[in-house]
Backbone as a chain_set.jsonl record, in Angstrom:
{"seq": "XXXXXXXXXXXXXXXXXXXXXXXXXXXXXXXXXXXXXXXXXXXXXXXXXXXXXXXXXXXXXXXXXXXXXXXXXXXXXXXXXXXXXXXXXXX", "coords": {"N": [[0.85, -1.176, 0.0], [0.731, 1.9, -0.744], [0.861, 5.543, 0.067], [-0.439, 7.34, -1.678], [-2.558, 5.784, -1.566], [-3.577, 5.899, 1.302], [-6.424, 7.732, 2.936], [-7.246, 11.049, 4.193], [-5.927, 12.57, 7.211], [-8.309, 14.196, 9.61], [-8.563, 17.448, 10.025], [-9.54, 18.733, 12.322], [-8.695, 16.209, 14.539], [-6.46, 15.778, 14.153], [-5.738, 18.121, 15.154], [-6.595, 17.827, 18.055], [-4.86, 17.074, 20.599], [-6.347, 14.68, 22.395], [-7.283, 13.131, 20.31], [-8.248, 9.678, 18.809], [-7.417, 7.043, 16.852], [-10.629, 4.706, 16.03], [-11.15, 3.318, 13.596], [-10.517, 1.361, 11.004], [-10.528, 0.232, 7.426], [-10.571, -1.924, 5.041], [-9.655, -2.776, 1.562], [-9.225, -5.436, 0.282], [-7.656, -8.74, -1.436], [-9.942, -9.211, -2.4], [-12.106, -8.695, -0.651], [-13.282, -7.611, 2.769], [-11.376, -5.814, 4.955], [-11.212, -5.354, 8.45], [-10.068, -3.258, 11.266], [-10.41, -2.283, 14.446], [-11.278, -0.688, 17.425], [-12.952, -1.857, 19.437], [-13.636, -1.52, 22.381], [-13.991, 1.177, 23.312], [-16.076, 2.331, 23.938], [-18.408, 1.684, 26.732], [-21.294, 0.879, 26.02], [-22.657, -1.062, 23.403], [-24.373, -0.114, 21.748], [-23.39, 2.895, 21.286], [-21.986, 2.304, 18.938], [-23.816, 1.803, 16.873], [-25.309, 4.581, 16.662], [-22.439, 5.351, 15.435], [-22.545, 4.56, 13.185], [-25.037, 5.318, 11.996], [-24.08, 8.142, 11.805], [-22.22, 7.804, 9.497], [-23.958, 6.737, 7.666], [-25.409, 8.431, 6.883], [-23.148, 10.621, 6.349], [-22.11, 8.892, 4.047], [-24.294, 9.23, 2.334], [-24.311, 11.513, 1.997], [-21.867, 12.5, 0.543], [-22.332, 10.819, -1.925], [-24.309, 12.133, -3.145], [-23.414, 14.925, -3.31], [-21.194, 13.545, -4.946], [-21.954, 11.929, -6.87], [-24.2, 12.552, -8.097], [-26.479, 11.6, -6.962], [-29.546, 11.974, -5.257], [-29.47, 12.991, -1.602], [-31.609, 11.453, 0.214], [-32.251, 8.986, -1.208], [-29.616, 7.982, -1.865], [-29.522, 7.4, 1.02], [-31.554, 5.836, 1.809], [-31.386, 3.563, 0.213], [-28.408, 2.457, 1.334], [-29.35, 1.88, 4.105], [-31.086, 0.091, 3.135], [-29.661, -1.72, 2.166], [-28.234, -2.724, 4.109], [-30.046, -3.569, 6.428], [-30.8, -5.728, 4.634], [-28.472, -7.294, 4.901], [-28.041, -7.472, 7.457], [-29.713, -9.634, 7.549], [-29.28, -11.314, 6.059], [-26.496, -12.583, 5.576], [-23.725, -12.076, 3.36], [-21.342, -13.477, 3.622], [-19.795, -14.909, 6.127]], "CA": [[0.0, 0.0, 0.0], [1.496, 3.402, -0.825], [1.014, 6.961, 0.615], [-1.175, 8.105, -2.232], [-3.814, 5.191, -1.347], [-4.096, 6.253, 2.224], [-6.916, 8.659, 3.428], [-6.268, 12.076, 5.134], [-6.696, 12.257, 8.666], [-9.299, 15.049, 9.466], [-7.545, 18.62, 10.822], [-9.572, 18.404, 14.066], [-7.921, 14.982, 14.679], [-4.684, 16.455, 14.181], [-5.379, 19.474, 16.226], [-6.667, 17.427, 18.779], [-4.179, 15.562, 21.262], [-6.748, 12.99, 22.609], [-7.942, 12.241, 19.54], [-7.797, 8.577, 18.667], [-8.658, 6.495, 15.631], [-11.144, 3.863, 16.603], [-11.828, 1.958, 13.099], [-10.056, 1.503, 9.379], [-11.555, -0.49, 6.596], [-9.547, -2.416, 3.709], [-10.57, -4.035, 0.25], [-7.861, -7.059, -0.181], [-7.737, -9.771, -1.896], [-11.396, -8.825, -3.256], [-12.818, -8.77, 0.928], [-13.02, -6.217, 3.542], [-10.86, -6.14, 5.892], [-11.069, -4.305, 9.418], [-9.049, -3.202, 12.14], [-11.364, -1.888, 15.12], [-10.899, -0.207, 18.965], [-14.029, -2.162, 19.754], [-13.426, -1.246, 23.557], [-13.898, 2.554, 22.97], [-17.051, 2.481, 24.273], [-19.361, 0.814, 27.284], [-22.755, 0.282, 25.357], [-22.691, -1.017, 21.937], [-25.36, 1.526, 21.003], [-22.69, 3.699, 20.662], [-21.492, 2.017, 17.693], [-24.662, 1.801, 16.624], [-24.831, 6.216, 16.23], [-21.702, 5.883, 14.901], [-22.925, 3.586, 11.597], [-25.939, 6.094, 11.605], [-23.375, 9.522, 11.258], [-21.587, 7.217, 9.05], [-24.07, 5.872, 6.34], [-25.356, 10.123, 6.768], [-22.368, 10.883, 5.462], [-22.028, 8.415, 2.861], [-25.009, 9.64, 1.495], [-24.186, 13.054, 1.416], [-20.928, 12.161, -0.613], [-23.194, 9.878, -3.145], [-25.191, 13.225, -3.425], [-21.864, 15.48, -3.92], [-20.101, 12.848, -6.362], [-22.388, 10.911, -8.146], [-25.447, 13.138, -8.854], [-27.904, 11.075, -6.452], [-30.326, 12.622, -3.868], [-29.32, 12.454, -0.34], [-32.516, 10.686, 0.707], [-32.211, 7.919, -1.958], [-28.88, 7.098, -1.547], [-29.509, 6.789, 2.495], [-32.313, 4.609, 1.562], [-30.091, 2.466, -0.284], [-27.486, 2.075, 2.224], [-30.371, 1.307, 4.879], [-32.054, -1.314, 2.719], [-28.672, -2.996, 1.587], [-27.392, -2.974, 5.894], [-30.793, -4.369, 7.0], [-30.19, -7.069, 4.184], [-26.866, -7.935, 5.033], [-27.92, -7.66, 8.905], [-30.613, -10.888, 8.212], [-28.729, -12.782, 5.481], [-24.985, -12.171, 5.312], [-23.242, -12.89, 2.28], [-19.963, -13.645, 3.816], [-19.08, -14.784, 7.685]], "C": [[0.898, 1.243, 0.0], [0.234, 4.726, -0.023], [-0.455, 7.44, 0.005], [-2.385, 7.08, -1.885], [-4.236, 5.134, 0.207], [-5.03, 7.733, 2.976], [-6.584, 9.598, 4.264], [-6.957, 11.826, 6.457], [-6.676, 13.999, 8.772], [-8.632, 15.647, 10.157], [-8.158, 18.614, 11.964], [-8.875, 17.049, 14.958], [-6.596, 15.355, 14.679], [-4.278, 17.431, 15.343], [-5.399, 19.096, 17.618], [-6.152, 16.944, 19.918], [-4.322, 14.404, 22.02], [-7.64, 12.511, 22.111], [-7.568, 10.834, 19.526], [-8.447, 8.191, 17.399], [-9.196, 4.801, 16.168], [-11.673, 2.699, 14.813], [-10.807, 2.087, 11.807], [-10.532, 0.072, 8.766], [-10.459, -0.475, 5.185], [-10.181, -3.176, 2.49], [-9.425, -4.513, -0.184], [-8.312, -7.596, -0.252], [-9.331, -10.181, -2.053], [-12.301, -9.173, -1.758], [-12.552, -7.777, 1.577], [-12.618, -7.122, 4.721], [-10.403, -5.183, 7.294], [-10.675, -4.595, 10.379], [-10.36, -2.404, 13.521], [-11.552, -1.894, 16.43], [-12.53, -0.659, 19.58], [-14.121, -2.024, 21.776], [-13.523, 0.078, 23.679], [-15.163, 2.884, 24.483], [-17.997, 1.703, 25.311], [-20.435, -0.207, 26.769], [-21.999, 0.442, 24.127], [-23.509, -0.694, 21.213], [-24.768, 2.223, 20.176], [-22.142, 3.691, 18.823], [-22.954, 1.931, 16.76], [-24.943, 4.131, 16.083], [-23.628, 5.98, 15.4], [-22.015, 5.289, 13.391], [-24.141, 4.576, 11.201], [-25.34, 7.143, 11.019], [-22.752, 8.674, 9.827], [-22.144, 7.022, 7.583], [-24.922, 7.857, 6.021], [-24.305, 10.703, 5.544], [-22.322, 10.866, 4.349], [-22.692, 9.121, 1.783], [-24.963, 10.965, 1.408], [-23.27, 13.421, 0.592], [-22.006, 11.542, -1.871], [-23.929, 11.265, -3.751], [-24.338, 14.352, -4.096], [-21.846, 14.906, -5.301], [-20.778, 12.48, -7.326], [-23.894, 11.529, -8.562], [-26.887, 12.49, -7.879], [-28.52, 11.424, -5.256], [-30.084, 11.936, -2.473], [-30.227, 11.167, 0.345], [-32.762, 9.554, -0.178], [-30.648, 7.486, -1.693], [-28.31, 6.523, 0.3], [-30.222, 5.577, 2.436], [-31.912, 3.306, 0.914], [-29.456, 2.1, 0.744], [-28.576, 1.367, 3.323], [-30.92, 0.066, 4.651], [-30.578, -2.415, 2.587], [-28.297, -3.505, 3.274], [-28.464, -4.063, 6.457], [-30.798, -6.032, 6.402], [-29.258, -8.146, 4.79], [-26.664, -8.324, 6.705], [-28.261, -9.655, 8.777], [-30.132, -11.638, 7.17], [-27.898, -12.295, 5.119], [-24.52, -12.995, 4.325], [-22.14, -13.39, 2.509], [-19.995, -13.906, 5.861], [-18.014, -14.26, 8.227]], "O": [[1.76, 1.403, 0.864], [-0.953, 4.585, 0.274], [-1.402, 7.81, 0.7], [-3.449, 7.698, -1.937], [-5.179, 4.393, 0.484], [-4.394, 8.658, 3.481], [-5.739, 9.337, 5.119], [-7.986, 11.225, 6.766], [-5.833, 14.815, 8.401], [-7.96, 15.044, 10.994], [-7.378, 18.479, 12.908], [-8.622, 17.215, 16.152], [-5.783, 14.971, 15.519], [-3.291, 17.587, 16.061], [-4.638, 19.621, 18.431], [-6.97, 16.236, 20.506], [-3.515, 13.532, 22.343], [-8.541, 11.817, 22.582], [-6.565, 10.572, 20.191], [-9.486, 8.629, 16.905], [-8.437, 3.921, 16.572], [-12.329, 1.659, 14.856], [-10.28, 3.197, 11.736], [-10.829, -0.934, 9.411], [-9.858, 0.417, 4.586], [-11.066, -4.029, 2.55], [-8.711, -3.949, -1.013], [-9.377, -7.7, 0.357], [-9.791, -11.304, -1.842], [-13.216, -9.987, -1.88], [-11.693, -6.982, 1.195], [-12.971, -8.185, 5.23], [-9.439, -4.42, 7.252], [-10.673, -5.761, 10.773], [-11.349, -1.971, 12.93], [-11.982, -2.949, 16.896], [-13.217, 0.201, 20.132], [-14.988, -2.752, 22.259], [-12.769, 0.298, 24.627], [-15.03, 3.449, 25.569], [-18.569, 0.818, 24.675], [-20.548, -1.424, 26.911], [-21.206, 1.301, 23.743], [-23.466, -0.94, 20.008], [-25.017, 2.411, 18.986], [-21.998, 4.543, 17.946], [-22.664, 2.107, 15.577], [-24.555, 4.59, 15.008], [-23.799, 6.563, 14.329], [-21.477, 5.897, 12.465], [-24.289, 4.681, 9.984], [-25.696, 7.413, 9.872], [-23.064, 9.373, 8.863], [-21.454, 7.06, 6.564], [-24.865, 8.343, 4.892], [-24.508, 11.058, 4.383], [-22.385, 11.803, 3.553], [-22.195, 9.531, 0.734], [-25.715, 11.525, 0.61], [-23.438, 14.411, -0.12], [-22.269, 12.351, -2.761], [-24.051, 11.309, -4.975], [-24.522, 14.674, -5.27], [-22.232, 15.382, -6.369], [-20.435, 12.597, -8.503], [-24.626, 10.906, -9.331], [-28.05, 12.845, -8.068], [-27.955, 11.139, -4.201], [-30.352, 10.771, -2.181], [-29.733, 10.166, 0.863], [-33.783, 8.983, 0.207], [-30.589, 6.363, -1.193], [-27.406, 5.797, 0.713], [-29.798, 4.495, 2.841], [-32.233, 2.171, 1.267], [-30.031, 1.154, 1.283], [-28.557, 0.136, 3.301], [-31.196, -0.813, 5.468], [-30.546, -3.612, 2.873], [-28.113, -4.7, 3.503], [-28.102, -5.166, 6.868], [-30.799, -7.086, 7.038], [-29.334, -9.35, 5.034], [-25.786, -9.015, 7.223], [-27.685, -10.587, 9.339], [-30.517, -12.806, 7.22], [-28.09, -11.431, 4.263], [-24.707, -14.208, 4.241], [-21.675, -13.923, 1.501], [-20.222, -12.991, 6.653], [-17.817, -14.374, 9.436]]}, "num_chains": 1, "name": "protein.A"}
C-alpha cells in the first residue's frame, strides 16, 4: 500500500491531542478487511450512532459525487445494511 492510497486524517484529529482512531476499513484480496478499537465504548449503542453519522455521510458524498439525492442514496445504504444484517453474504 502506498502513501497516495491512504486517506487524510481530518484537521480536528490532528489538532486534537486525545484524539484517537477507533476503526479503518480495507478491500484485499477482493474482501473487507477491518481493524477496530471495539473497547472505545461501554454500550454497543454507541457504535450503533456511529454507523448512523456514518451511512449520513455516505449519502451526502453519493449526493456530492455521483449526482444522487441524499434521501435515496440513504435509503439504499439502509435497505442494503438491513439485508446484510438478516442474510450475510460472507461470515
Amino acid at each position: 500500500m502506498s502513501l497516495r492510497d491512504e486517506l487524510l486524517i481530518p484537521e480536528p484529529a490532528k489538532r486534537d491531542p486525545t484524539s484517537i482512531e477507533i476503526m479503518r476499513v480495507w478491500i484485499a484480496d477482493d474482501n473487507q478487511h477491518f481493524t477496530l478499537r471495539g473497547d472505545i465504548w461501554d454500550d454497543p449503542a454507541a457504535w450503533g450512532l456511529l454507523l448512523a453519522d456514518l451511512a449520513r455521510n455516505l449519502a451526502t458524498s453519493y449526493c456530492q459525487d455521483a449526482a444522487i439525492p441524499a434521501e435515496e442514496a440513504l435509503a439504499r445504504i439502509k435497505d442494503a445494511f438491513t439485508v446484510e444484517l438478516e442474510n450475510p453474504t460472507d461470515t
